[in-house]
RONUBA-769495 format. One record per residue (C-alpha): x, y, z; residue in one letter. Coordinates in steps of 0.25 Angstrom, whole numbers, padded with zeros to 4 digits, always signed. Example, Ala and Ser with C-alpha at 12.3 -4.5 7.8 and 13.67 -1.06 7.14 Angstrom:
BEGIN
+0049-0018+0031A
+0055-0004+0029S
END
This chain:
BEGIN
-0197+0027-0005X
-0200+0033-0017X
-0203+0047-0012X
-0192+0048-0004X
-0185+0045-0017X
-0190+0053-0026X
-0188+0064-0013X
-0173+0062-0012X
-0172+0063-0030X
-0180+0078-0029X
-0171+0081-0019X
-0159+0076-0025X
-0165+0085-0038X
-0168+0095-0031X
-0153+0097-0025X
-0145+0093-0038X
-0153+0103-0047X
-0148+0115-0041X
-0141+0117-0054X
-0143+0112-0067X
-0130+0106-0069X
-0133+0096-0059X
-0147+0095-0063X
-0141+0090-0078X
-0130+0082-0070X
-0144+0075-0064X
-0151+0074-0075X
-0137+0067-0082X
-0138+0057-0067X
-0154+0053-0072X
-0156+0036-0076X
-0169+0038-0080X
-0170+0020-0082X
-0174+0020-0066X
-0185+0024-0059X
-0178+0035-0051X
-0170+0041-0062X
-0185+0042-0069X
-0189+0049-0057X
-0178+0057-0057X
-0180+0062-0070X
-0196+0065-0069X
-0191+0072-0058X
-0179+0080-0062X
-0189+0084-0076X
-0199+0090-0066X
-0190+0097-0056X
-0180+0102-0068X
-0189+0117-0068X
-0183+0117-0052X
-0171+0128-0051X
-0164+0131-0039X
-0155+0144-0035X
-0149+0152-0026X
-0138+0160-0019X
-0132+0164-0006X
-0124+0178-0005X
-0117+0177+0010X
-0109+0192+0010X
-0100+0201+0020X
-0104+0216+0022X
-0098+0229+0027X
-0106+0240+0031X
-0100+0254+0035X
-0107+0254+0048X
-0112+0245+0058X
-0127+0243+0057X
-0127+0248+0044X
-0142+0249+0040X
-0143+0245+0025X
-0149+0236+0012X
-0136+0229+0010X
-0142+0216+0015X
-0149+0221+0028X
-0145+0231+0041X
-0130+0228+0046X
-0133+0224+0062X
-0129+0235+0073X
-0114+0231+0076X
-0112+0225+0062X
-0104+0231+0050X
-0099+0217+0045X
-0108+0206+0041X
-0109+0192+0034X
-0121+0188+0028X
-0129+0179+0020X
-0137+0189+0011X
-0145+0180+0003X
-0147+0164+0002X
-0156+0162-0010X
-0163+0149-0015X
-0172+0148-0025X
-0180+0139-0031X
-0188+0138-0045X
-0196+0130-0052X
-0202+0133-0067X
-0210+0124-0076X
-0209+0127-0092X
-0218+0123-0102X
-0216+0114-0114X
-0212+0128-0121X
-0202+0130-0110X
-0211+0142-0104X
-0212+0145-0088X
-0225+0139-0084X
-0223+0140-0069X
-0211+0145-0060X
-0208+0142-0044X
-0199+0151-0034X
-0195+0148-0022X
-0183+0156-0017X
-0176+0159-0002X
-0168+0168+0004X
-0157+0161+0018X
-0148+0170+0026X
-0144+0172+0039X
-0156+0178+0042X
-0167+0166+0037X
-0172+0161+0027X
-0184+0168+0019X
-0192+0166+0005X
-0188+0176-0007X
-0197+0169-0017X
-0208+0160-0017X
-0216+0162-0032X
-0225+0156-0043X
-0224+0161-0057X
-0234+0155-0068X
-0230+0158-0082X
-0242+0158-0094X
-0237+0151-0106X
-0247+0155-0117X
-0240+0169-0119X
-0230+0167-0110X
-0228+0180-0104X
-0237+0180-0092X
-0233+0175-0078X
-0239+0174-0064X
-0229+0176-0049X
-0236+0172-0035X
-0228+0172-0022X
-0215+0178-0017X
-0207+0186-0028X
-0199+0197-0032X
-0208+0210-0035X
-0208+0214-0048X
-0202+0227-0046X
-0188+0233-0049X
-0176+0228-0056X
-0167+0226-0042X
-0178+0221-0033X
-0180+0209-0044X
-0164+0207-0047X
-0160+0194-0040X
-0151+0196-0027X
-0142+0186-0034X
-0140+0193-0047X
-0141+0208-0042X
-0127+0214-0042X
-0129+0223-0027X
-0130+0214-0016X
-0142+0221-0014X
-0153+0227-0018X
-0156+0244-0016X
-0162+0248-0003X
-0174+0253-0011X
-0178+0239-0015X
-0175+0233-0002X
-0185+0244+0005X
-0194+0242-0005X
-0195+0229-0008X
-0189+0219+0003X
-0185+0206-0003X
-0189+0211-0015X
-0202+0200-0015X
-0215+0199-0013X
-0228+0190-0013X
-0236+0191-0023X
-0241+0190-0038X
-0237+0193-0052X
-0238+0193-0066X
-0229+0195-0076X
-0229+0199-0092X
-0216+0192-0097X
-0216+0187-0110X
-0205+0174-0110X
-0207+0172-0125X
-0195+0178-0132X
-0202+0181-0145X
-0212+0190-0135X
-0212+0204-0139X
-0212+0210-0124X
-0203+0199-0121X
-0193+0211-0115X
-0206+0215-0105X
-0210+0211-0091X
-0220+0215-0082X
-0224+0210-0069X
-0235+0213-0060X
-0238+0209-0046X
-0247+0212-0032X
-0237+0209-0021X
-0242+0210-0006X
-0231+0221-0003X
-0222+0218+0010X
-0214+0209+0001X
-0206+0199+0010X
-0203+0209+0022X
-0217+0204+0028X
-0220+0189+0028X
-0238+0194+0023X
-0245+0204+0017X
-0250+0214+0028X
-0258+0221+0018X
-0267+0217+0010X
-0262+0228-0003X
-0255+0222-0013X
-0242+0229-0022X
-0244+0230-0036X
-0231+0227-0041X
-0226+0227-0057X
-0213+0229-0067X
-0213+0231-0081X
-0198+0227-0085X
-0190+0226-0099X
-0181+0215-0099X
-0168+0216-0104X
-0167+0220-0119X
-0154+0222-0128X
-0152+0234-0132X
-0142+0231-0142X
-0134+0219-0147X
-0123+0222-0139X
-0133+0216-0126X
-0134+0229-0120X
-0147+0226-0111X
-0159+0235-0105X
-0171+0232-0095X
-0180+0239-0088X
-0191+0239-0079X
-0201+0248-0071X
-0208+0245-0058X
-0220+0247-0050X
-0227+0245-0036X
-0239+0249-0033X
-0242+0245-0019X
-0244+0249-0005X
-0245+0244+0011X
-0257+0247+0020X
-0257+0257+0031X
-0259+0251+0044X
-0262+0264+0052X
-0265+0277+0051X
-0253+0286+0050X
-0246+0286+0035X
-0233+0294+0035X
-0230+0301+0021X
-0217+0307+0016X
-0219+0322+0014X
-0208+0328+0008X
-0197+0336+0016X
-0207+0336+0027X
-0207+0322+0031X
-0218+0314+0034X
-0232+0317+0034X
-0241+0310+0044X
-0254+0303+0039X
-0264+0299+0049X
-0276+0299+0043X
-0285+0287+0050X
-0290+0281+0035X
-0274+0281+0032X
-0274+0265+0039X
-0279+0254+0028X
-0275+0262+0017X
-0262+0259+0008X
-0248+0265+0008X
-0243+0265-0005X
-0230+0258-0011X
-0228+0262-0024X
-0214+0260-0031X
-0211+0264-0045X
-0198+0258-0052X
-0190+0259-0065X
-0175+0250-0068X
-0167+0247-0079X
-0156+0240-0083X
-0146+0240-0093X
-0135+0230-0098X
-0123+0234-0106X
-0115+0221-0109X
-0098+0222-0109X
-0089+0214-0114X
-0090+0206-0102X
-0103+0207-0093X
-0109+0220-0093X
-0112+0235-0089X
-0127+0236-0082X
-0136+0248-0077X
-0147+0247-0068X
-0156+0257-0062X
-0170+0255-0055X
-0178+0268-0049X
-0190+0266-0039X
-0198+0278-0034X
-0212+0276-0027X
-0219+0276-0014X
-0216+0268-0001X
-0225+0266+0009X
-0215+0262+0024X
-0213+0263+0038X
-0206+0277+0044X
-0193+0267+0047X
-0191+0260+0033X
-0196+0265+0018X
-0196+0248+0016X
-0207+0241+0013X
-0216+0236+0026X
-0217+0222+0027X
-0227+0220+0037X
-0237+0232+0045X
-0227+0242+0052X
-0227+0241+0066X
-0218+0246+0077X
-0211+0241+0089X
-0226+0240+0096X
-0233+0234+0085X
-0239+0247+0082X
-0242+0249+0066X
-0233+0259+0061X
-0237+0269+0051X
-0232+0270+0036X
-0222+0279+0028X
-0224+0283+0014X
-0211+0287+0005X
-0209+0292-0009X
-0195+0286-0012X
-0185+0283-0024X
-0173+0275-0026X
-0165+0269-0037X
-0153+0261-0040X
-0141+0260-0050X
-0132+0248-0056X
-0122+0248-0064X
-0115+0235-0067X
-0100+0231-0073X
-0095+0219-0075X
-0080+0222-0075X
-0074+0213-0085X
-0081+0201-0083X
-0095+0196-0079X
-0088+0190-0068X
-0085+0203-0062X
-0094+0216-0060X
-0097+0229-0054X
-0108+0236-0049X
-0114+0248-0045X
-0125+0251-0039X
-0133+0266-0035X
-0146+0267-0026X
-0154+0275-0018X
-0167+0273-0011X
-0174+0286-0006X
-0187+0282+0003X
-0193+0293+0003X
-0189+0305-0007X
-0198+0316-0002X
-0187+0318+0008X
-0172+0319+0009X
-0159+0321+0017X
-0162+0329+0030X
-0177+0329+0028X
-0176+0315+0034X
-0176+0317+0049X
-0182+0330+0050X
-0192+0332+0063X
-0205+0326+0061X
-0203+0322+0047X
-0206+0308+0052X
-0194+0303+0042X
-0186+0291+0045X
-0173+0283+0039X
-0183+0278+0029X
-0183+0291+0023X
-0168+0290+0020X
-0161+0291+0007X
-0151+0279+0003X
-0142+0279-0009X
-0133+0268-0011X
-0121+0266-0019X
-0117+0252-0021X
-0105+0246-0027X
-0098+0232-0030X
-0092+0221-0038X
-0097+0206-0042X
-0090+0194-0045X
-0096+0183-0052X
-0087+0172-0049X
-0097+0162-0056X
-0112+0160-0057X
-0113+0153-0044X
-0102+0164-0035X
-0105+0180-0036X
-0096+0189-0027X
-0100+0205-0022X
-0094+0215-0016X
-0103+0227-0015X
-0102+0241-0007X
-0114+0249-0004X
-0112+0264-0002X
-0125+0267+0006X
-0129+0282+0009X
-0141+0289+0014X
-0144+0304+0015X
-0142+0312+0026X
-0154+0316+0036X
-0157+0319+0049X
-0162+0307+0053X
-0153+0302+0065X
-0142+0291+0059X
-0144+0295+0045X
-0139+0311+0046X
-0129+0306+0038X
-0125+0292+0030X
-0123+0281+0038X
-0114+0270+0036X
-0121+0258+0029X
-0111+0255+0017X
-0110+0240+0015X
-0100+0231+0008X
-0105+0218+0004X
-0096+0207+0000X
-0105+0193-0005X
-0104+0181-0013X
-0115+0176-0019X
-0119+0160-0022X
-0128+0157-0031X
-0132+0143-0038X
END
């Protein structure tokens, strides 16, 4: 009887701490002269470092044409132009535990993603803080990488309804299993109180595979500025610089390697399988804030350049061993590519109200351009295709809970002589969406 009890007060807890208006509304309900409302109170102390959040965004899109391949929340089907979906249902939980000196001593995350097409982890993480300097911290599990500004910006707080087609390819759901340590100084009388640097070993597919199929590890770090004033007006700047340092095995013999104008060379050199393909990525952002009268004016920029090592279909980042419609291990692709992005954020008035901008492109494979791509034997694919987008829209914050957008993306890539993409094809999508968020 008295489990059960105290089972029906957690869950009761549990439900009304969603926010902490009705956590103090509890709190105010407590008679601590009985034996439950003791309990109650033991309890509530204890599970008070227990947060709760989350969002849904459901949204109506448009595309140009049917089928309409694209990064604007996944590939349109076959006789589709028109579509409903649910794009993201987050939950997430946290739990932290400070110190008597109101330090981090230890922090849970537990977070999941519901749509239409399942249910699947986002985060699953430890983080242990030292408290004798306090700067140091430790991260195991299923977390973001620490790499870039956009691929680390919350899906809830980013303006585009999506991220770029380069961080999409590069790094799937943005997440990976590993380990990390981080310099991050959390006194605010520390001298390098401005400075962070993380460093990881990730096992690499991210969350595109469900193991690791390789036993080589990326090495994974960012050395960032948080936001400083520049002045006393509040104008802001940050920064950041990135770096992966990683690789997939080859799994046979044959290694295809971009060659300029020529194409792609052939490798088939027998000692080629066991060794590693390298992923290497190299990464610099920034950020800077102007405040208005009301809201403000912001720039963003972020440029990646590096190596990729792929399949001849897809420049993204294998998730499991290549294999084809046999079962027959396909061989890999290696790219020298580029890409970038540009905001620029307005709000127009009001902090309620705001426009944004947004320029990227993503070449996969710079050695080789426009007509090049299709040429006889040159072993190039759609993977080697040019994309530049230019993205456009307006956000309404009707409240902290309630956030409207309506956003166009302008999609083109360069002409080549690859059949279906001798010229641009139709893939512009509007997107109309309505976020929740508690």
């Amino acid at each position: 009887m008295r489990i059960s009890m105290r089972l029906t007060v957690l869950c009761l807890f549990l439900l009304l701490s969603a926010t902490a208006a009705r956590a103090q509304f509890l709190m105010d309900m407590i008679d601590t002269t009985t034996e439950l409302g003791k309990g109650m109170f033991s309890m509530y102390k204890k599970y008070d470092a227990l947060r709760f959040s989350g969002y849904i965004q459901p949204q109506f899109q448009y595309s140009s044409g049917k089928g309409a391949k694209g990064f604007a929340g996944g590939d349109f089907p076959a006789a589709v132009d028109n579509r409903f979906t649910l794009r993201r249902g987050r939950l997430r939980v946290d739990y932290e535990r400070n110190n008597d000196n109101h330090m981090p001593v230890v922090l849970f995350a537990f977070q999941f993603d519901g749509s239409e097409r399942g249910v699947f982890i986002r985060d699953f993480y430890g983080r242990f803080f030292e408290n004798k300097w306090d700067v140091l911290s430790v991260s195991a599990g299923m977390f973001a990488r620490p790499f870039g500004y956009e691929v680390n910006l919350a899906s809830a707080d980013r303006e585009s309804p999506e991220r770029g087609r380069m961080s999409q390819l590069l790094m799937k759901t943005e997440r990976d299993l590993g380990a990390m340590l981080s310099f991050e100084p959390r006194r605010k009388s520390h001298p390098l109180r401005y400075i962070k640097i993380d460093a990881g070993f990730f096992n690499g597919q991210g969350l595109s595979g469900t193991t690791d199929f390789d036993s080589h590890k990326d090495l994974i770090t960012r050395i960032s500025l948080k936001p400083v004033n520049l002045n006393a007006g509040g104008m802001r700047l940050s920064a950041g610089i990135s770096c992966l340092y990683g690789g997939m095995q080859q799994f046979t013999k044959y290694i295809y390697r971009s060659n300029g104008a020529a194409g792609f060379n052939i490798d088939s050199t027998a000692a080629n399988e066991g060794k590693i393909a390298p992923r290497h990525y190299y990464g610099a952002d920034v950020q800077w804030r102007i405040p208005n009268r009301k809201g403000f004016t912001e720039l963003r920029a972020e440029y990646i350049r590096g190596t990729q090592t792929a399949t001849a279909a897809s420049s993204e980042t294998p998730g499991v061993i290549p294999v084809d419609a046999a079962g027959h291990r396909q061989p890999l692709y290696i790219r020298k590519f580029n890409g970038a992005y540009v905001y620029f954020l307005q709000h127009l008035g009001s902090e309620q109200h705001q426009l944004a901008l947004k320029y990227d492109f993503y070449d996969p494979n710079n050695e080789l351009h426009g007509h090049q791509i299709g040429q006889a034997n040159s072993n190039t694919t759609e993977a080697d295709i040019r994309f530049d987008t230019f993205g456009g829209g307006y956000l309404y914050y009707v409240n902290e809970h309630l956030k409207l957008t309506l956003w166009y993306d302008l999609v083109r890539n360069e002409a080549t002589d690859l059949q279906g993409y001798t010229k641009d094809v139709a893939d512009n999508v509007f997107t109309c969406r309505l976020q929740f968020r508690f």
